[in-house]
ROLUMBA-277997 format. One record per residue (C-alpha): x, y, z. Coordinates in nm, 4 decimals. Example, Ala and Ser with C-alpha at 12.3 -4.5 7.8 and 13.67 -1.06 7.14 Angstrom:
// ROLUMBA-277997
REC        x        y        z
REC   1.2300  -0.4500   0.7800
REC   1.3670  -0.1060   0.7140
***
This chain:
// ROLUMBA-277997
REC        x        y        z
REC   1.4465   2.3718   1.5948
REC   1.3356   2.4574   1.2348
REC   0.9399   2.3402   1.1995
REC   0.8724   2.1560   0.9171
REC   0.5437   2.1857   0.7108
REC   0.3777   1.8480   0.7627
REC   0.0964   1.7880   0.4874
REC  -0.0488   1.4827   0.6096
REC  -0.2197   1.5962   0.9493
REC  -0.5555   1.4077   0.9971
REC  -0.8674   1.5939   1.1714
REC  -0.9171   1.5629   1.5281
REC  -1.3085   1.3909   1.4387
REC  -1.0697   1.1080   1.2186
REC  -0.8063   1.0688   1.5090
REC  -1.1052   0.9780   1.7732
REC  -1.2658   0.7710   1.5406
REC  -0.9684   0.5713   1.4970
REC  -0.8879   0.5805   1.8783
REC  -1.2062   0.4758   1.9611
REC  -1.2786   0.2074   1.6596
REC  -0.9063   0.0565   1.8080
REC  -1.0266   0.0568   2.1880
REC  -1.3519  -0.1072   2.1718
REC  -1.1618  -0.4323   1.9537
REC  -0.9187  -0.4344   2.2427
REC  -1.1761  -0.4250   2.5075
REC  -1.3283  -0.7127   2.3074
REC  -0.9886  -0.8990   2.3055
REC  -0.9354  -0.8285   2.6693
REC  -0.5962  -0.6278   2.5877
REC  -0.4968  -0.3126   2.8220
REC  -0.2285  -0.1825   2.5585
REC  -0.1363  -0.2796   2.2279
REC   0.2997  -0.1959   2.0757
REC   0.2160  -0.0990   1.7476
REC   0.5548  -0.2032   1.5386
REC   0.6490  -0.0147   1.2318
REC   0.9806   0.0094   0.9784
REC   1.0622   0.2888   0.7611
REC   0.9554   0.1223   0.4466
REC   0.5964   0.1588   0.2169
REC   0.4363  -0.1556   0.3573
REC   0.4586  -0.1618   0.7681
REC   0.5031   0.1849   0.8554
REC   0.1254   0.2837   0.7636
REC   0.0416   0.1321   1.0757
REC   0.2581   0.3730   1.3283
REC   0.1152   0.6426   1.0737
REC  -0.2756   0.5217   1.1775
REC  -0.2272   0.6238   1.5346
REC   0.0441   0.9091   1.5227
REC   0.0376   1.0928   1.1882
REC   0.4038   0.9722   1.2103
REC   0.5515   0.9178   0.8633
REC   0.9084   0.7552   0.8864
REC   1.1222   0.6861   0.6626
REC   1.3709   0.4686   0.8111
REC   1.4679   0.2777   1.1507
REC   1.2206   0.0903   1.3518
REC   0.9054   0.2739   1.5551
REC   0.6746   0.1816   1.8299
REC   0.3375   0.3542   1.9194
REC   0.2462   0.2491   2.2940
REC  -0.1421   0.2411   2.2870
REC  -0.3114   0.1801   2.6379
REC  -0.6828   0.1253   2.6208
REC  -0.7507   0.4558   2.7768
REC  -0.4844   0.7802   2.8080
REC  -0.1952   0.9263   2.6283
REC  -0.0278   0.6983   2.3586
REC   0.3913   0.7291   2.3469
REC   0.6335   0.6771   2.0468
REC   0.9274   0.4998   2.0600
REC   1.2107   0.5424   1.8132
REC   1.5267   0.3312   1.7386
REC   1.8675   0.6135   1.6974
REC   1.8372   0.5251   1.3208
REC   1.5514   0.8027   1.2825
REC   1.5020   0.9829   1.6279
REC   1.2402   1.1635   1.7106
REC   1.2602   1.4986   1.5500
REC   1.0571   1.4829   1.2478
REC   0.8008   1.2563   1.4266
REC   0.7211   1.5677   1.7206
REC   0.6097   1.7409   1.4054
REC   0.2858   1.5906   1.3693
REC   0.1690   1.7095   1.6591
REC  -0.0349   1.3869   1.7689
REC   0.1390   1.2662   2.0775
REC   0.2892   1.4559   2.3839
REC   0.5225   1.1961   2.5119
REC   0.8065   1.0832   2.2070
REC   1.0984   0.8803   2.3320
REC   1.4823   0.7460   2.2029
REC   1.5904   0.5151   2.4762
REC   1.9245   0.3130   2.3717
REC   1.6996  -0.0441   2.3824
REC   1.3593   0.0198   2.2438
REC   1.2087  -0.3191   2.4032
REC   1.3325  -0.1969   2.7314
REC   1.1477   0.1501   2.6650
REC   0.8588   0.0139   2.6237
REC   0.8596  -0.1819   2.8918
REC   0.9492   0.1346   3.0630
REC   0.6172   0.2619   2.9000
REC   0.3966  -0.0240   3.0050
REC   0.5141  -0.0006   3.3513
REC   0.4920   0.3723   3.4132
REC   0.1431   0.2437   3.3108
REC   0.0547   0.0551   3.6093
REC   0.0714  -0.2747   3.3023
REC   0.3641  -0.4585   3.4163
REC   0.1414  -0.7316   3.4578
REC  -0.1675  -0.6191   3.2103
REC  -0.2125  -0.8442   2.8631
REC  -0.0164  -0.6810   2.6295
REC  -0.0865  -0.6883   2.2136
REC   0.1651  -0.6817   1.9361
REC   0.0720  -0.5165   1.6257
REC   0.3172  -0.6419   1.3639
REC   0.4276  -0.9332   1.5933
REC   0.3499  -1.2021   1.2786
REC   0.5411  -1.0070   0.9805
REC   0.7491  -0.7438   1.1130
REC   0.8594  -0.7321   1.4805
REC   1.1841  -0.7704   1.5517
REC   1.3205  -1.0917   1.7484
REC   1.5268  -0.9052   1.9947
REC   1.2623  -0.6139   2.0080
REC   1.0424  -0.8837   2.1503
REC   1.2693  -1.0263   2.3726
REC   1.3328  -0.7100   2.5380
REC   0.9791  -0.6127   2.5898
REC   0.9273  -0.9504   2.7494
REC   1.2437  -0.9771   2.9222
REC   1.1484  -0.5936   3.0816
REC   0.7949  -0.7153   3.1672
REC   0.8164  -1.0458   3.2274
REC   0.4964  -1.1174   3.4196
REC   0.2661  -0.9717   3.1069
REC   0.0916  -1.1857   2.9034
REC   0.2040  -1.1083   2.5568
REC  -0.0530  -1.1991   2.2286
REC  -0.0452  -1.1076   1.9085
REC  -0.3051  -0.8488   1.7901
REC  -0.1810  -0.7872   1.4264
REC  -0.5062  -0.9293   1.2527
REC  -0.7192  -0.6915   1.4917
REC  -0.5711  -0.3619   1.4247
REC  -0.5422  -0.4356   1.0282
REC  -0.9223  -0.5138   1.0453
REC  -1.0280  -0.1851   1.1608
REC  -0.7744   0.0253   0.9075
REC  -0.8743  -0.1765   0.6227
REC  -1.2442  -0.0159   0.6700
REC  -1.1559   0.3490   0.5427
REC  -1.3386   0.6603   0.6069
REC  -1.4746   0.9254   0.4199
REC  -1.1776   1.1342   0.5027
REC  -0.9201   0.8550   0.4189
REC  -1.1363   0.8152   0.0606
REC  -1.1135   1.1680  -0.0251
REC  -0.7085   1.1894   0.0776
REC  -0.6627   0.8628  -0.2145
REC  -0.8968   1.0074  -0.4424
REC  -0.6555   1.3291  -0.4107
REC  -0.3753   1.1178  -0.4228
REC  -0.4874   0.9287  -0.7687
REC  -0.5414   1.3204  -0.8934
REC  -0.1732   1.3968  -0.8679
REC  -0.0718   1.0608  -1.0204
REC  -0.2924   1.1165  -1.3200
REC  -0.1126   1.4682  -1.3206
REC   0.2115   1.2634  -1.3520
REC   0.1363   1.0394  -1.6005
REC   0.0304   1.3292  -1.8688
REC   0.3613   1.5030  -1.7648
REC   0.5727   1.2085  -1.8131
REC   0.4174   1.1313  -2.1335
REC   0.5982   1.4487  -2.3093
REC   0.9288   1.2516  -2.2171
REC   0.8082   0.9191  -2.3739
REC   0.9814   0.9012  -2.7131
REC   1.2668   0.6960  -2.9424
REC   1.5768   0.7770  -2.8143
REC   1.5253   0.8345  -2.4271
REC   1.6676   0.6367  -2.1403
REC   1.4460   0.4890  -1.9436
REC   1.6048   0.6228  -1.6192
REC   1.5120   0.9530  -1.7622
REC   1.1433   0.9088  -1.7947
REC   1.0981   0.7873  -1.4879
REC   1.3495   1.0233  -1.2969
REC   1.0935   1.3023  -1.4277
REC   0.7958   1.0639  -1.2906
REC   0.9868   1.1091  -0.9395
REC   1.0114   1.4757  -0.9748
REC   0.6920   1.5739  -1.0579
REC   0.6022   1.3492  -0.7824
REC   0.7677   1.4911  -0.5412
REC   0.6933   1.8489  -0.6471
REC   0.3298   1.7779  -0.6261
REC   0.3913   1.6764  -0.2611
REC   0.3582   1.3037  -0.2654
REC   0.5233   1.2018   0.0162
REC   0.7248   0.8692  -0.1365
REC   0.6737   0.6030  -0.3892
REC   0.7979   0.4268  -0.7114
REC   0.7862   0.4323  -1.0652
REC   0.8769   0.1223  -1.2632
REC   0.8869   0.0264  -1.6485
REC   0.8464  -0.2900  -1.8411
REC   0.9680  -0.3219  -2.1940
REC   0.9152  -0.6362  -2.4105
REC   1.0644  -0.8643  -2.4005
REC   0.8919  -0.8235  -2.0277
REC   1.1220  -0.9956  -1.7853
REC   1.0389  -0.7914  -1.4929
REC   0.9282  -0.4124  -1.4013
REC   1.2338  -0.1990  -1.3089
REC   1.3436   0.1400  -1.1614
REC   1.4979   0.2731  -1.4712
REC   1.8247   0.1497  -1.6926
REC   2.0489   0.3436  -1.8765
REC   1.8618   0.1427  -2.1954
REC   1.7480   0.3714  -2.4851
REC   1.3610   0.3822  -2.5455
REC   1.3137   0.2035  -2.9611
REC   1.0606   0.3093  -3.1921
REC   0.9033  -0.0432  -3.2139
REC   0.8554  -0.0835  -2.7883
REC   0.5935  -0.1052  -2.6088
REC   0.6199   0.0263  -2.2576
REC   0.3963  -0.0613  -1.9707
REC   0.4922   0.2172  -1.6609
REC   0.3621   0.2103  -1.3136
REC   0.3563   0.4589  -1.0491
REC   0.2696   0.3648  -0.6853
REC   0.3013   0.6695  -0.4947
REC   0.1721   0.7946  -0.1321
REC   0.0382   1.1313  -0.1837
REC   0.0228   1.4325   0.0598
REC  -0.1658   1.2614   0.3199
REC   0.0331   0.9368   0.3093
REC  -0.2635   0.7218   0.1048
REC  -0.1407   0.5291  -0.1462
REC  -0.2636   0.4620  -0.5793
REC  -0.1071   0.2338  -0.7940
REC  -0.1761   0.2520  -1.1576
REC  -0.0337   0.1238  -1.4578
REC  -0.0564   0.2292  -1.8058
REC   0.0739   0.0876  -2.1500
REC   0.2049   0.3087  -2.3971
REC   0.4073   0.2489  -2.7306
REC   0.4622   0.4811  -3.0653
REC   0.2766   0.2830  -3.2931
REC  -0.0964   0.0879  -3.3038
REC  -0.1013  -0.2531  -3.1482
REC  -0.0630  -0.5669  -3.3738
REC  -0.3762  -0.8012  -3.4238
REC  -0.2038  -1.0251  -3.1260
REC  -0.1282  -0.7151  -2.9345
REC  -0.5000  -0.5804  -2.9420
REC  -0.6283  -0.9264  -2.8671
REC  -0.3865  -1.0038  -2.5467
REC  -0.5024  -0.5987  -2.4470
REC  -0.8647  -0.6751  -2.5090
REC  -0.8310  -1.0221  -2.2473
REC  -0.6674  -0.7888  -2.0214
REC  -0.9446  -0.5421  -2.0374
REC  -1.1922  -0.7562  -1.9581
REC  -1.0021  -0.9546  -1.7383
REC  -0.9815  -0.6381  -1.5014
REC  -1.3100  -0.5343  -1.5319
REC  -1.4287  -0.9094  -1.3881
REC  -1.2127  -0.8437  -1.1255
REC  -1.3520  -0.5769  -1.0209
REC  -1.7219  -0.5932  -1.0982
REC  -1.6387  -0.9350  -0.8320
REC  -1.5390  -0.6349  -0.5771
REC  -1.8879  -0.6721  -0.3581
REC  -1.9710  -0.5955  -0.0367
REC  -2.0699  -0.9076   0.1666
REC  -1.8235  -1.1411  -0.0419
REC  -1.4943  -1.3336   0.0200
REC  -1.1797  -1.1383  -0.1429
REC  -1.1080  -1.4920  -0.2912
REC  -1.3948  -1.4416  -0.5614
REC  -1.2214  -1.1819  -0.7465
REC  -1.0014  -1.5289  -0.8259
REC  -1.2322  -1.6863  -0.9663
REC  -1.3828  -1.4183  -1.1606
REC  -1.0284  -1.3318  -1.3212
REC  -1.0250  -1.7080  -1.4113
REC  -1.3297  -1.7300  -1.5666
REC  -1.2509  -1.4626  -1.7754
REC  -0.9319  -1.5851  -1.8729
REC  -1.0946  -1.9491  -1.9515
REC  -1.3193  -1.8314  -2.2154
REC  -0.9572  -1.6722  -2.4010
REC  -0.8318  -2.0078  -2.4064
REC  -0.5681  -1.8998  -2.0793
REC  -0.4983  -2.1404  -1.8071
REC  -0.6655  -2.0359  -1.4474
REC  -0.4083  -1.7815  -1.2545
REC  -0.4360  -2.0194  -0.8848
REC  -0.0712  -2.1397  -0.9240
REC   0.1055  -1.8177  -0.9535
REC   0.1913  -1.7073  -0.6316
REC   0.1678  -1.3388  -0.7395
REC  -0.1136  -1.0799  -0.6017
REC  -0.3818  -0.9912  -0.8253
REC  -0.4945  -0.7877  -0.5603
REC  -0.4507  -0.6204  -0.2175
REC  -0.6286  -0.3392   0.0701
REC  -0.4060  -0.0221   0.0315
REC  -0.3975   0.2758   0.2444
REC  -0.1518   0.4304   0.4254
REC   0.0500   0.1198   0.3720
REC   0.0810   0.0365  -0.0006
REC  -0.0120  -0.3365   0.0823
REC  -0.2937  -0.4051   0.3520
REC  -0.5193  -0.6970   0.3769
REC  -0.6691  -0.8626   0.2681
REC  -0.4336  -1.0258   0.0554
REC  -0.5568  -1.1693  -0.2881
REC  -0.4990  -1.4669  -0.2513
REC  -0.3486  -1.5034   0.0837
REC  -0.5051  -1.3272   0.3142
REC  -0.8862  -1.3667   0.2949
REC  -1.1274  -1.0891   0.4189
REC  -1.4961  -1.0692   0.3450
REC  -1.5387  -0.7424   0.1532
REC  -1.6822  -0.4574   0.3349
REC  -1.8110  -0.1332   0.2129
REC  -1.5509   0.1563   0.2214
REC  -1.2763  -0.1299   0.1681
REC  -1.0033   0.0168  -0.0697
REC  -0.8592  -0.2800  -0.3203
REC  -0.5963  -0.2441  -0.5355
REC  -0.6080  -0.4628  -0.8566
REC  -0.3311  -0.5990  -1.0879
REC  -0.4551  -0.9252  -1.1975
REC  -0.2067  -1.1848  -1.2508
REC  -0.1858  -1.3919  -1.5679
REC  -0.0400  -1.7416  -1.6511
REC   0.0915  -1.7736  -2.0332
REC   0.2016  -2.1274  -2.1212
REC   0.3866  -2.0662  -2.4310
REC   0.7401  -1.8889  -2.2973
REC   0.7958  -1.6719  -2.6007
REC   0.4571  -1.5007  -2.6211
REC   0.4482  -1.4598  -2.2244
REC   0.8048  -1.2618  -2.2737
REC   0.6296  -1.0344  -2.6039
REC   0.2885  -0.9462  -2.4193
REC   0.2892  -1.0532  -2.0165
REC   0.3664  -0.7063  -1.8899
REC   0.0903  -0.5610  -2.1361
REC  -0.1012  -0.4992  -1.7822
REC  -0.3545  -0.2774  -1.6065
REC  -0.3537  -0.1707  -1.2367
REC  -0.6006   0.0875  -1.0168
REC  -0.7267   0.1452  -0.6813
REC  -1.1160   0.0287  -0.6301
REC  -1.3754   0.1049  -0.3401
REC  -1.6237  -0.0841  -0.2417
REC  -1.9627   0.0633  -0.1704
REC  -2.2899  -0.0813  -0.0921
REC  -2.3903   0.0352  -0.4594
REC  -2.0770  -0.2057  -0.6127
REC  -1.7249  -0.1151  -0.6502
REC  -1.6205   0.2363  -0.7851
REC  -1.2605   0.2924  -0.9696
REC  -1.0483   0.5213  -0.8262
REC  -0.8206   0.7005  -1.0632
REC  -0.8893   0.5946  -1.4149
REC  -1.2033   0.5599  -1.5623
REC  -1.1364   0.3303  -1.8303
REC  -0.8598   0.1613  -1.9980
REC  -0.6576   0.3039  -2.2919
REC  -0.3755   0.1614  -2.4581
REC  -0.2394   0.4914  -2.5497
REC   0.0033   0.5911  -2.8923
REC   0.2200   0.8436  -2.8081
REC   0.3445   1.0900  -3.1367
REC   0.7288   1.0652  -3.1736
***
């Protein structure tokens, strides 16, 4: 079989500290093995990555993770197991025909068939009859969730897993400047951000998504056929895993001539809006202040508070482009080395002015450090006039 160049390997220092960070919550918790669920798809499959250097792209995965030993991988047909032996993390990688029963194969071969078994993934993304199997093939284990656990230990990121986003933010910065030579009257969207994917890709970022807005701003899209106007304002955003798998999301507003008076002002609330958010980023604080800090920014512009959207303003990335905590949603207190990703939402009573400026927006990764929080990618915030 053909080897493929896998960019994403993590150290052998990184893999025990994870391994060992992992073990000593499930001694804690009393668990003897945890199934660590995953799907092919940008927001559960980070946490098969975490343990395995696995990155898949489609089907459903397992990682088998006994609190001492040899983990195993698990694979539906969908995606088999040839890619994932490329990582070069785990000796034992399996297909069976019913993944439960697998890893209850697993778990027995373990001496666990009656051990206390945790499901990572078992509150968002397990499946029903994945479950079922595993019980039905080890019926006499007691079965808990353990979701919450392992997400608390990734969410805390390493100096390693800071310097692969800080790379990651490099490349998307690298994309924005060469997208911005395709940014003029005349162009399709798709076209702009088909070049956003290839340069991308080229780079070696390992998946991800680039989206426009155009006022009127109904939504953020992958691209239409619709022809780029003198008079627009575009707001693009480019969420990408990069080589290692660590995800950015930033967001930048572009357009071919100066903002209006309103423009500038709605920009200038969304400026400061962000920065609130983020100065609110400390270490030893709920996630849930950054709420109130984006609210009392937007009360003194005369802007309703943001509590009733049920939209992020915020959110832990990693190698899942959504981890907790969730903002609002999933409350964490803020630790240092957390990595937050900020978009803050914005409520705009008046219908017609919400459709002219509520995509004018601003997104970037933040860490958290005992000496305050520290953007990621951009520095500061430019509503940039592209030449046409």
């Amino acid at each position: 079989m053909t080897q493929v160049p896998v960019s994403h390997i993590t150290s052998d220092a990184e893999r025990a500290r994870r391994y060992a960070a992992l073990r000593e919550v499930m001694a804690a918790a009393g668990h003897d093995a945890w199934v660590i669920c995953s799907r092919g798809d940008e927001f559960v499959r980070g946490r098969v990555q975490y343990v395995s250097d696995i990155f898949q792209w489609a089907g459903r995965g397992f990682v088998v993770f006994p609190s001492s030993g040899e983990a195993t991988f698990v694979v539906d047909p969908l995606w088999g197991t040839g890619y994932a032996m490329q990582g070069r993390w785990l000796n034992d990688y399996r297909q069976p025909d019913n993944a439960g029963a697998g890893i209850g194969e697993v778990l027995s071969d373990l001496g666990l068939a009656k051990g206390t078994i945790g499901v990572v993934g078992l509150v968002d993304i397990t499946c029903v009859g994945d479950y079922n199997d595993m019980r039905n093939a080890l019926p006499n284990a007691t079965w808990q969730d353990a979701t919450d656990l392992f997400d608390d230990v990734r969410m805390i990121k390493s100096q390693e897993e800071i310097d692969a986003t800080y790379e990651t933010g490099k490349l998307v910065r690298q994309v924005f400047r060469g997208i911005e030579a395709e940014i003029r009257p005349g162009v399709e969207e798709l076209d702009v951000l088909s070049e956003a994917h290839r340069l991308a890709r080229q780079l070696g970022c390992m998946e991800g998504i680039a989206l426009m807005g155009r006022a009127p701003f109904e939504c953020f899209g992958p691209g239409t056929r619709g022809v780029i106007e003198k008079d627009d304002i575009m707001v693009i955003d480019l969420e990408w895993g990069g080589p290692s798998g660590y995800w950015v999301e930033v967001r930048r507003v572009y357009s071919f001539k100066p903002p209006t008076a309103e423009q500038q002002k709605f920009w200038e609330m969304r400026v400061e809006s962000f920065d609130a958010v983020v100065q609110a980023m400390k270490a030893g604080e709920s996630s849930d202040t950054v709420l109130d800090a984006r609210d009392k920014c937007y009360e003194s512009w005369g802007y309703p508070p943001a509590k009733s959207i049920n939209s992020f303003t915020a959110h832990g990335i990693g190698v899942d482009s959504l981890e907790p905590p969730w903002i609002p949603g999933k409350e964490r207190i803020m630790q240092e080395n957390m990595i937050i990703n900020t978009h803050p939402a914005v409520a705009i009573p008046d219908p017609e002015k919400g459709a002219m400026l509520g995509g004018i927006s601003i997104a970037d990764n933040v860490l958290v450090t005992a000496d305050g929080p520290v953007r990621m990618v951009d520095q500061v915030d430019e509503w940039i006039v592209l030449d046409c």
